[in-house]
N, C-alpha and C positions, 0 to 999 in steps of 0.2 A: 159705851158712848152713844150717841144719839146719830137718825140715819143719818142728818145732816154732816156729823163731823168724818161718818163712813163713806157715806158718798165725795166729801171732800178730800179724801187719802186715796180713791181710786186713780190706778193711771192705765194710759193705752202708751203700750210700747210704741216709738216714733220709729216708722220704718224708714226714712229717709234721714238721709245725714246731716242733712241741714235744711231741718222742719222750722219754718217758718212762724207755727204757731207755738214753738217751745218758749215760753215769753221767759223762764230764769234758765235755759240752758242745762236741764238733768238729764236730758235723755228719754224724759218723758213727757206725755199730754198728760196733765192735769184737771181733772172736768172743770174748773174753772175756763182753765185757757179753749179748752173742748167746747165748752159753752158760749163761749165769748167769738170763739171762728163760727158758729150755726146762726149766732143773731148776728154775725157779720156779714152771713153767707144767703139768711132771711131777706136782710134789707137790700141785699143784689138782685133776687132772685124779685123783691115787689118794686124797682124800678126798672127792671127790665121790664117785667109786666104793664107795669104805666109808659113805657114806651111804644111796645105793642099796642095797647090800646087807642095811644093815637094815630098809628097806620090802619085798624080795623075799623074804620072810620062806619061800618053797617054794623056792629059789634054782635058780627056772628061767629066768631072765636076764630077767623084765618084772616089773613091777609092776601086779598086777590092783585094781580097784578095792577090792573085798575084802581086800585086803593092805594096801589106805593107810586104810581107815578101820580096821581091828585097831592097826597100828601107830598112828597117831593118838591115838587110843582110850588104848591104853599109856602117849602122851606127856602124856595130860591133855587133849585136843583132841577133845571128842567132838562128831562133823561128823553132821549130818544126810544124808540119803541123797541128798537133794537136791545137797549142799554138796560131798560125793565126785564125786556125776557131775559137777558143772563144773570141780572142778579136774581131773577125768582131761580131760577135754572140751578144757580149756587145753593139757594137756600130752603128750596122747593128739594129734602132727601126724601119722601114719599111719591114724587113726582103727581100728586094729584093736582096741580096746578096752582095750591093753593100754599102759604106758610102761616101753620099752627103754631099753637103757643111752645110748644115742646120742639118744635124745628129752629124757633127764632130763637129761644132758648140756648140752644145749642150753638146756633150762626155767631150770638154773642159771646156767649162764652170763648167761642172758639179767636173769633176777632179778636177780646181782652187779650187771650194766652199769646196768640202769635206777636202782639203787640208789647207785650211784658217778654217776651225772647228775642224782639229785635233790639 
């Protein structure tokens, strides 16, 4: 047969018992279904990004604390100075004072999950 029909008959064992992306229930990922969670998982990962980018408002790839209370500020959220430093505090895991794209990354994802288990 052709790679395509090969590639179509690969599966990855579902280690979880109730795999969310088992879209007919076999017991396994099917690169269909495989492929279809990566451009699901693509288009989170470039609006989290276009989120970022509009707190990095000097778009020198972090977000200074200065930046999140201005933006803030804009959304109607006016944080005290106090209330900036602990949320950089939370999301600043480098502690250089700064939250990169991969810290923010993380802050979100982590918000979605605890938000999906309350």
């Amino acid at each position: 047969g052709s790679t395509t029909e090969y590639l179509n008959t690969l599966t990855v064992p579902c280690a979880l018992s109730s795999c969310l992306l088992m879209q007919d229930n076999n017991g396994t990922i099917e690169l269909d279904e495989f492929l279809s969670m990566m451009a699901m998982r693509m288009k989170v990962n470039q609006k989290i990004k276009e989120v970022f980018d509009v707190f990095d408002t000097d778009c020198d790839g972090f977000i200074s604390s200065s930046e999140l209370s201005t933006v803030m500020s804009s959304l109607g959220e006016k944080l005290s100075q106090e209330e900036v430093e602990e949320m950089m505090r939370w999301a600043d895991k480098d502690g250089d004072g700064m939250v990169g794209m991969q810290e923010f990354n993380n802050m979100t994802q982590e918000v979605v999950k605890n938000q999906s288990i309350s």
